[in-house]
C-alpha positions in Angstrom: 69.5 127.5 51.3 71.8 130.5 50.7 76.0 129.0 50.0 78.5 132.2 50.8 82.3 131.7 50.2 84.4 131.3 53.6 85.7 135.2 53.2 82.3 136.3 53.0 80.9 134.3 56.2 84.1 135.3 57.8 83.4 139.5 57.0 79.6 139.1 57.2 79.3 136.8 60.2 76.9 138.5 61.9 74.5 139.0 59.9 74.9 135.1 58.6 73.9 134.3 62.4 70.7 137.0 62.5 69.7 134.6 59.2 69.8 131.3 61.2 68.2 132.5 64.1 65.5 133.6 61.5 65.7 129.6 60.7 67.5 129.9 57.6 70.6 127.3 56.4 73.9 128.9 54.7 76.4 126.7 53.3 80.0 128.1 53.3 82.3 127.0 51.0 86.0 127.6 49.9 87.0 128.0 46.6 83.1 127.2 45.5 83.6 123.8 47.4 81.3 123.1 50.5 83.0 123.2 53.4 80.9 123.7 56.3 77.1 124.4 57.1 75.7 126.6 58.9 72.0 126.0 60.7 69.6 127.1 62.9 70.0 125.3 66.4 66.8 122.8 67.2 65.3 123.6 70.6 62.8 126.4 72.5 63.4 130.1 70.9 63.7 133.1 73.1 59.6 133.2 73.4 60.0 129.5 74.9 62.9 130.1 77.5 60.7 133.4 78.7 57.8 131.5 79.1 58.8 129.1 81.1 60.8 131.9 83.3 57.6 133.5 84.0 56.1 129.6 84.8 59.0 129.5 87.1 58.3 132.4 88.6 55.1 131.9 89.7 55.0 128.7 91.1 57.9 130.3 93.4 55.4 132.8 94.4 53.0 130.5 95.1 55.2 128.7 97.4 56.5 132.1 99.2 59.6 132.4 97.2 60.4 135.8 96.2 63.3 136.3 93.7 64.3 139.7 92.4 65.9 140.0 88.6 69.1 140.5 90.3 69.0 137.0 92.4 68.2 135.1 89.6 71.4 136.7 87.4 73.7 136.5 90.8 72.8 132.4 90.8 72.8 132.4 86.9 77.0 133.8 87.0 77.8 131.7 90.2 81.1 130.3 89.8 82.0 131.5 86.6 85.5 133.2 86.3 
């Protein structure tokens, strides 16, 4: 488990979030005291949610549903705003 100090996390965020989708832990301290923790969330990666898109998809198919990339983003963003 990397520990970075809370101006580094703050100037290097992004690359502190690339580490925990990688499935890596940072601890972020202030003033070499632990403060806060950062950590991968638990739950289906990208390759799960795809998956089951493409499961999705097909059993709409198979019923005689045909959704374009476009209909499923238009009911995705649906009342937001």
């Amino acid at each position: 488990m990397r520990e970075v100090g809370a101006f580094e996390a703050k100037t290097h965020l992004s690359e502190l979030l690339v580490a925990a989708e990688q499935g890596e832990s940072v601890t972020i301290t202030r003033r070499g005291t632990p403060v806060a923790k950062l950590v991968p969330v638990a739950g289906p990666g990208r390759a799960e949610a795809l998956r089951r898109l493409s499961g999705l998809r097909t059993r709409l198919t198979q019923q005689g549903v045909s959704l374009s990339t476009e209909d499923i983003l238009s009911a995705r963003d649906e009342g937001r705003r």
